[in-house]
N, C-alpha and C positions, 0 to 999 in steps of 0.2 A: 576938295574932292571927297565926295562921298567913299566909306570903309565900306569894301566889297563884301559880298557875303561870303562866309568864311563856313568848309563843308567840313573840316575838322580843326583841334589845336592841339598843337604837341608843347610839354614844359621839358625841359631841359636842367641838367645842373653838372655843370664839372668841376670836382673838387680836384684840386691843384694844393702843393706846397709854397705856394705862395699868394694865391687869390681862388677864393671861392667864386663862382661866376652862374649865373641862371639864364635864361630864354626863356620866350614864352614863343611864339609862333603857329600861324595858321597856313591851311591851304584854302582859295579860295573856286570860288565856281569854275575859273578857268583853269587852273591846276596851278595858278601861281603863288610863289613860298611870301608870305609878308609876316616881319616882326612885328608883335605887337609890342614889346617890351622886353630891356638887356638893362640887366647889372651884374656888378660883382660888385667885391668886398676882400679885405687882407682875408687870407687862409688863418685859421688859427686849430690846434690837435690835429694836424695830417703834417707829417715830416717825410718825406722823397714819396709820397705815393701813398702811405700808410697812415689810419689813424692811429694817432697816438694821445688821443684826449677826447672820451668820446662826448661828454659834455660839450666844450671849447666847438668840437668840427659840428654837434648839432646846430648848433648857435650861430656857428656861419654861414649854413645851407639855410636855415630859418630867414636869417637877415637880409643874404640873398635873396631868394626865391620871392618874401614881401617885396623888396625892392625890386621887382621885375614886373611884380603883379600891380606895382600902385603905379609903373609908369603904364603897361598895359590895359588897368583900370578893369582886370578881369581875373580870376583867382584861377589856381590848375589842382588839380587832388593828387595828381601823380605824375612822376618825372622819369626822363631817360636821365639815367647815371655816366659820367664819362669819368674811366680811372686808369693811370699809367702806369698806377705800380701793380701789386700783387701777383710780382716774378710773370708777366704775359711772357707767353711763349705759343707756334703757331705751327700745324702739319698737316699736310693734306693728307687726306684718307680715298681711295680710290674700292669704288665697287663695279660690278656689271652684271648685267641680267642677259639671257637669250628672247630674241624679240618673232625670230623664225619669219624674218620676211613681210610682215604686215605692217598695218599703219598703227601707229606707237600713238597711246588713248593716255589719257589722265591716271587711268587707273595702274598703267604701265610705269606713270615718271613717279605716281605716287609709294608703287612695289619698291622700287628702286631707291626710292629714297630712305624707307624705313629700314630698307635690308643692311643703308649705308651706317647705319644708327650700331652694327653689331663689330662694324671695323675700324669702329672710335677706340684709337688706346689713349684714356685719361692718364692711366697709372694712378689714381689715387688724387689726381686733382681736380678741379671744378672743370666743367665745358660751360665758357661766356656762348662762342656761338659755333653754329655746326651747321656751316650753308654751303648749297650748291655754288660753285663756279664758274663750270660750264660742262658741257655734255659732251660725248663721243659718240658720232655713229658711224660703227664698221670701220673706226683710224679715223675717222674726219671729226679733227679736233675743234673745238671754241665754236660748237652751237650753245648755243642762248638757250632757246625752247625750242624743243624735239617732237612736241607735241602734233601730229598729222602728218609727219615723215614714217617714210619706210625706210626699215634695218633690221638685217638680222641680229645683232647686237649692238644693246645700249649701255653705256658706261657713263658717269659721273665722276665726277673733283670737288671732292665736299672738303670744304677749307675750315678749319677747326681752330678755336683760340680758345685755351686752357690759364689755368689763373690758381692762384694757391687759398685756397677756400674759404679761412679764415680772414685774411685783409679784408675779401669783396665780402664776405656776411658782416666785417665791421661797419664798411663804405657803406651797405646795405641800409644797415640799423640805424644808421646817424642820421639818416633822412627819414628813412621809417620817424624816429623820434622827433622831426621836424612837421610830424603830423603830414606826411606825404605818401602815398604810396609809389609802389616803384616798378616804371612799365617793363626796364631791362637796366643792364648794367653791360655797358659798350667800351672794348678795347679802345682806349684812344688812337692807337694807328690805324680803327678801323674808320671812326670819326673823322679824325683829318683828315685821313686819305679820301673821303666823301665830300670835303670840302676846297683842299689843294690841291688835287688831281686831277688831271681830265682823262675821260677812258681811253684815249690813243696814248696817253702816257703808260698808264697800268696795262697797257698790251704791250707796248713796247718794250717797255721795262724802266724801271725808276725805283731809286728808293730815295723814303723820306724819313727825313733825321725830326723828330720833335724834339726842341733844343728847350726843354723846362726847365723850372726853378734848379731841383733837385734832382729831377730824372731825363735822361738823354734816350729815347726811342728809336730806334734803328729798324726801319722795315722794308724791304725789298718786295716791289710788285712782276710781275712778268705773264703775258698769256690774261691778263684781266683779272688775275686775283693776287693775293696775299700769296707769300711762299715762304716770305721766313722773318726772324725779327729778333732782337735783340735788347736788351734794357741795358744802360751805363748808368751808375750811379756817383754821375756829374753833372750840373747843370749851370744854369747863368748864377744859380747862387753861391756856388764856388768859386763864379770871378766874382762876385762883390764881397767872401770873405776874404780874398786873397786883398783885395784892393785895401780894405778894413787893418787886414794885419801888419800890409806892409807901410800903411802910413799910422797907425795906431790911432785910429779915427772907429766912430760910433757905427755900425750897420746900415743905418738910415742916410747915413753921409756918405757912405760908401756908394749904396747904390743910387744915391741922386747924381755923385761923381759918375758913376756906369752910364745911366743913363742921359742924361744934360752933356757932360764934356765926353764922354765915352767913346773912342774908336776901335774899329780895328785895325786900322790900318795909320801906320805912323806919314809925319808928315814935316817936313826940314824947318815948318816955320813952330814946332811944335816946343822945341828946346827955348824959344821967345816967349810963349803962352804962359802966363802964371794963373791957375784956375783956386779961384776961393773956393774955401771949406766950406764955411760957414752958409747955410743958403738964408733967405727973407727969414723972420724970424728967429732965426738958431741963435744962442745965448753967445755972445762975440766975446764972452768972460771966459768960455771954456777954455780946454787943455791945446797947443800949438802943436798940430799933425806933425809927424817928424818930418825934415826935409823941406819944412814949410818957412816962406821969411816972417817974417815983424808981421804983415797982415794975414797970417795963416793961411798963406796963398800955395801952393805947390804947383813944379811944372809939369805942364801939360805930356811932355814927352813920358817921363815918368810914368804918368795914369797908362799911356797905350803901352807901354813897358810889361807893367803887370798885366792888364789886359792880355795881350796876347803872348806871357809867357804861359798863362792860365788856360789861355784856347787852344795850344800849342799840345797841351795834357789833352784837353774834350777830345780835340781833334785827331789825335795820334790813336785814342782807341774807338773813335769812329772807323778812321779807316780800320783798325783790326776788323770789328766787325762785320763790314763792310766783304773785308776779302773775304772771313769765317760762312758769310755767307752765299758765298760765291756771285758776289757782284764784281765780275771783270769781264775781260773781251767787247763782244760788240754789245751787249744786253746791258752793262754794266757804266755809264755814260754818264744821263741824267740828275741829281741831284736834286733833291726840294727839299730848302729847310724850314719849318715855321715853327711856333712855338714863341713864350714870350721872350728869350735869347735870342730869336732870331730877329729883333726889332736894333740890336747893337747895330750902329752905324759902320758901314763896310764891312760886315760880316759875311756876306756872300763872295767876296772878291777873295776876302781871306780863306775864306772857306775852300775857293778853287784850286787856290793855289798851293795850300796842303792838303788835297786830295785826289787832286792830277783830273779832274772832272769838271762839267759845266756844271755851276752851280745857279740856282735861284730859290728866291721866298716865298714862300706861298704862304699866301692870304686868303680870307674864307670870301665868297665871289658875292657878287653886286644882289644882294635879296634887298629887296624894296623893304623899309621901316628899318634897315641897320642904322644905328645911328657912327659916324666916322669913327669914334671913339674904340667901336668896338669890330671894325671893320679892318685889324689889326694879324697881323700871326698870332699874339697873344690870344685870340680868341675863334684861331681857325676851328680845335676842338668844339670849342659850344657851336659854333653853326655846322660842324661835321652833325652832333647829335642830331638838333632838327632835323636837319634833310637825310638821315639814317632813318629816322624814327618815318617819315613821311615817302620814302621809298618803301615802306613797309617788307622787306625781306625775307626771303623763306628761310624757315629753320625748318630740319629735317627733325627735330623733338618734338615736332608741333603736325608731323604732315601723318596724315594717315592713319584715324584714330582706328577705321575699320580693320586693318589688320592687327593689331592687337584688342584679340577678345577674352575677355575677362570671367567672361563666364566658361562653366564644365559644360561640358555636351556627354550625353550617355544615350543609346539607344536609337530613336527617330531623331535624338538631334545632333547624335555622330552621321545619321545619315545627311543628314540637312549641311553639314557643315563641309563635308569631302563636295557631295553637291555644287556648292556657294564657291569652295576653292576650284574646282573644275571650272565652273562659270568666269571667276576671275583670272586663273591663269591659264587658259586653253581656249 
């Protein structure tokens, strides 16, 4: 089958604690999402979110991003950024304008949105984004576009996610030094949730847990937008050192243990199962895991032991979170957890059942050119980016350059300018 023509392409890169990962992706004539190319690669200089080696994390966005562009066979100059750490934190800001009964003009949702720009409290930290959510007219909540409606007053839910300045200028410059330039730099729970939510969820209500290497995401949607969010600084990498310390086994052993024989949920023939250390080529001369027999085998009941005395900690300060942010009652239900944690075998069952809720995984949905590999929770974030970056989304920093004028006026062009405001808001 002939490659459709393609009317834009977005590149992507999420640096992860554990795996650096790129996209490339087009939209075509039809408005349809196609991958042209996906890799990743081991993380190397970013530890829970943060770099910590800015050499090492260039060198993995670099290796990435070739490895995406040689499957794709087409190169990108600048990428969307997806990052979980740099303390994200999320608040809506609400503004309103008087509309006096007429039909509500571009020029109206444009006022309203720069005005919304003055009831941003950063306090001192970076703004990743500052978008509308939905509109108000006269108390009639969760319009879209207001635009050709009559109302005497218009209001806005501008949803704001805030970031501690210095991680994302590190996140920034590492790619920067990758010889990329950088189109934005996107909360991963904004990501994911673009990718494992459907909008009757994020109306309803749902929060989603990204279950990372090093960092645990907790975001709570309601009404169709973002409402609050929380970072744990625990991830699936903290059951593979648990597994690591309690058999005094290598990291690499560990999590091929995690993932290969890895449950969550235990099982009566499991005290039978004796699971080898050692995988295909590992040195059979090494050191004997403790608890292991003669062929450095250990049992299987064991592994989900640790496992889930380790998920038992994740899980305990999800639900904190959870309640902190006032996910209970009827709103409070759903569940979606993805992330590459949430690829552990029975981890949604367990998941339910220590936190009194319906749980499920979310994966990033059926885009034509995914290859299965990457068709995973582990890499719900990278296809949140693309279809982030290809919904093209308003930011209110970006809207309405005509009212902020730069120039002085004196004289005929103080008149000109009362004039031009009269014109616009009357």
């Amino acid at each position: 089958m002939a490659m459709p023509r393609l009317t834009r392409v977005f590149g992507a890169v999420n640096i992860g604690s554990f795996r650096v990962s790129a996209m490339i992706a087009g939209i075509s004539e039809t408005g349809e999402m196609l991958v042209l190319g996906s890799a990743h690669r081991a993380a190397q200089g970013v530890k829970r979110g943060y770099v910590t080696d800015m050499a090492a994390a260039t060198y993995a966005v670099r290796d990435a991003i070739e490895r995406a562009e040689k499957i794709a066979q087409t190169s990108v100059s600048s990428v969307w950024i997806g990052t979980a750490g740099a303390g994200l934190a999320s608040q809506i800001a609400q503004v309103e304008v008087e509309i006096g009964g007429r039909r509500i003009e571009q020029d109206d949702i444009d006022h309203l949105l720069v005005a919304g720009r003055d009831v941003i409290e950063p306090d001192g930290r970076m703004v990743l984004h500052a978008q509308p959510a939905h509109y108000t007219l006269d108390g009639a909540h969760g319009v879209a576009n207001p635009k050709g409606l009559h109302a005497e007053r218009l209001a806005v839910d501008i949803h704001v996610i805030l970031a501690d300045g210095a991680p994302v200028r590190n996140i920034t410059e590492a790619v920067q030094n990758a010889h990329l330039e950088v189109d934005g730099v996107v909360g991963s729970p904004i990501a994911a949730g673009h990718a494992c939510l459907t909008p009757e969820e994020r109306d309803l209500g749902v929060a989603l847990v990204e279950f990372g290497a090093d960092v645990t995401n907790v975001s709570v949607y309601a009404g169709g937008m973002l409402l609050g969010l929380a970072s744990i600084p625990l991830g699936s990498g903290d059951v593979t050192d648990a597994i690591a310390s309690a058999f005094g086994i290598r990291r690499f052993q560990a999590e091929r243990l995690k993932c290969v024989n890895g449950s969550a949920l235990a099982s009566p023939a499991d005290h039978r199962e004796m699971i080898p250390v050692n995988g295909p080529g590992d040195d059979a001369t090494g050191p004997i895991a403790r608890h292991a027999d003669a062929a450095n085998r250990i049992p299987r009941a064991e592994l989900v032991s640790v496992i889930t005395t380790q998920l038992g900690r994740v899980m305990e300060e999800i639900g904190k979170a959870l309640k902190a942010l006032g996910f209970t009652g009827q709103r409070g239900q759903q569940v979606v957890i993805t992330g590459g944690g949430a690829e552990l075998v029975g981890l949604a069952d367990y998941a339910q059942a220590a936190l009194g809720k319906p749980v499920r995984i979310g994966r990033p949905p059926q885009l034509r050119g995914l290859p299965e590999a990457h068709a995973r929770p582990g890499f719900a974030t990278l296809a949140g980016l693309v279809l982030y970056a290809a919904a093209d989304p308003v930011d209110i920093r970006a809207v309405g350059p005509s009212y902020q004028p730069t120039q002085r006026y004196a004289g005929t062009g103080l008149v000109s300018r009362i004039y031009r405001a009269v014109l616009e808001y009357f």
